[in-house]
C-alpha positions in Angstrom: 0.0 0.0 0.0 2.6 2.3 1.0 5.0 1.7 -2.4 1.3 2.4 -4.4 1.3 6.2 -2.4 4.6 6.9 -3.2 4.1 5.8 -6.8 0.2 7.3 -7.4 1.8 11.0 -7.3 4.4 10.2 -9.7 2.1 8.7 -12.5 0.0 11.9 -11.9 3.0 14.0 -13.3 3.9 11.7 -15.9 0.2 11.5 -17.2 0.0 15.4 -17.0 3.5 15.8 -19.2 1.9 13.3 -21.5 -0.8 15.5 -22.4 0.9 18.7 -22.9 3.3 16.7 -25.1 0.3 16.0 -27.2 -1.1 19.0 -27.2 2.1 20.0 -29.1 2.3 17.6 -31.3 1.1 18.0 -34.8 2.0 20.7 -37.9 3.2 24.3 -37.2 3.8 26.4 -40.4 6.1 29.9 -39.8 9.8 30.1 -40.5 12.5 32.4 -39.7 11.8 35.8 -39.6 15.1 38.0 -40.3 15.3 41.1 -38.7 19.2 42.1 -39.4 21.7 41.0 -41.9 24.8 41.5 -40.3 27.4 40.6 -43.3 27.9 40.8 -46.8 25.6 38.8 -48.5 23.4 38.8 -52.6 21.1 40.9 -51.3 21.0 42.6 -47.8 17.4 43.0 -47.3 16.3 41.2 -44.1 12.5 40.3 -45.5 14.5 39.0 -48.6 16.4 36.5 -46.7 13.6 35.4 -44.8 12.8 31.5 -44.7 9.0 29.9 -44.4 8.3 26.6 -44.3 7.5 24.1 -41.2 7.8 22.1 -38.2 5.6 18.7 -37.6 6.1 17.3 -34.0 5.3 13.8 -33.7 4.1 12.4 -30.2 5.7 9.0 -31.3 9.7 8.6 -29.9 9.0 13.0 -29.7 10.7 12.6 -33.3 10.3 16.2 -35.4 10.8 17.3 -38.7 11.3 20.6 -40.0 11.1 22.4 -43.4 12.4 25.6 -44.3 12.7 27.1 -48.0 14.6 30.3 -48.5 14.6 32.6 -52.4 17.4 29.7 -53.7 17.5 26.6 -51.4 15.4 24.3 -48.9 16.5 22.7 -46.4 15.3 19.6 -44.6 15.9 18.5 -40.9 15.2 15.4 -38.9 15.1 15.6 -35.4 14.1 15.1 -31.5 12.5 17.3 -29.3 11.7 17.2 -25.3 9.5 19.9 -23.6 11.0 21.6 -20.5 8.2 23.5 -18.8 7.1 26.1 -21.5 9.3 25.3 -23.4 10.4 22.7 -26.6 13.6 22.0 -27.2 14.9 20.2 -30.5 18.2 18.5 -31.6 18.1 18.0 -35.1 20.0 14.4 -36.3 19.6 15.1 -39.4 20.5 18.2 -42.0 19.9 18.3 -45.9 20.2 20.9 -47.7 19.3 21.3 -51.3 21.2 24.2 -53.1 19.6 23.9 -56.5 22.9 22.8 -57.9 25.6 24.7 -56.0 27.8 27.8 -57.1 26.7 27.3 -60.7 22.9 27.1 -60.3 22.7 30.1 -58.1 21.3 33.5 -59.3 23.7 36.1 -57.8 20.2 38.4 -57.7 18.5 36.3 -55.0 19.1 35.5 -51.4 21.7 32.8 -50.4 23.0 31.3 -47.4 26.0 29.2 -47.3 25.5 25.5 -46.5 28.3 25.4 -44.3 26.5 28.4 -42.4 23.2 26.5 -42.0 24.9 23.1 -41.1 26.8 25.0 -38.1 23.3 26.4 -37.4 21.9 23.5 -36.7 23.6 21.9 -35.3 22.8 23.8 -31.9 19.5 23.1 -30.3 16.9 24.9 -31.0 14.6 26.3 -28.1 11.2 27.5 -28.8 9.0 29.1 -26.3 5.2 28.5 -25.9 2.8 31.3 -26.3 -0.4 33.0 -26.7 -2.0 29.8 -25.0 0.1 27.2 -27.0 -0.8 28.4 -30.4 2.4 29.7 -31.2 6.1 28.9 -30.9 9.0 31.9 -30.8 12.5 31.5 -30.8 14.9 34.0 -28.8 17.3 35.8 -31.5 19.3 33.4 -33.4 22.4 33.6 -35.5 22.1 31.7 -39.1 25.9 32.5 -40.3 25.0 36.4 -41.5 21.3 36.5 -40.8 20.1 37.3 -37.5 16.4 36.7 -36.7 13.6 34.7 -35.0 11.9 31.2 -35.9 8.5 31.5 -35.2 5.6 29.3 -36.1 1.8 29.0 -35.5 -0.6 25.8 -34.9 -1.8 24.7 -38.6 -6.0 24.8 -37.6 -6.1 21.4 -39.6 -3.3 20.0 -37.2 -5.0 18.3 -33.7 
């Protein structure tokens, strides 16, 4: 009796962390929102070098997947994430980027950002606070090589 009181108070917790997981799980469409360019880059206008695209949480093994396109490449990341009170907190496994065939493919006219930039940007966890009552997730400022700005995204109304 006394190892089911000690236990009963425990499962409680667990169950509660269960459900806001799963409250989080599911599609949130957004991006990164540049505010300052901060080197030389194609073109220095921060809306210009601004990235939209996605995150999907999943609820299975809190895998993640996120998609971001930018004026000249995409890139796609595999992931973990783990919530820590109000906030999620990802590690990405997982990095592609698609360049639209490198140096020779790129228009000098549209917005780039090195791979080597995006790989080292990534490969820092991500944190992304909860807000405005769990329909949106905000970044603190982050540096993406010469970009500096703010990943943001909103609960798709399809998503659960």
């Amino acid at each position: 009796m006394k190892r089911l009181l000690i236990l009963a108070p425990l499962l409680l917790v667990a169950g509660c962390a269960d459900r806001a997981r799963a409250s989080l799980t599911g599609r949130w469409t957004g991006g990164f929102d540049v505010s300052k360019v901060t080197g030389k880059l194609q073109t220095s206008d921060p809306k210009r070098n601004d990235w939209q695209g996605s995150i999907q949480l999943y609820l299975t093994d809190t895998r993640c997947s996120m998609h971001l396109e930018g004026e000249q490449e995409a890139v796609d990341l595999q992931g973990h994430w783990h919530l820590n009170h109000k906030q999620i907190v990802v590690r990405f496994d997982s990095v592609k980027i698609d360049d639209a065939g490198g140096a020779e493919g790129r228009n000098p006219n549209k917005a780039f950002i090195a791979p080597a930039d995006l790989q080292a940007a990534f490969a820092i966890p991500m944190t992304l606070d909860i807000t405005e009552k769990g329909k949106a997730l905000e970044s603190p400022l982050v540096q993406i090589g010469p970009l500096l700005g703010s990943y943001r995204f909103s609960k798709d109304s399809l998503a659960r």
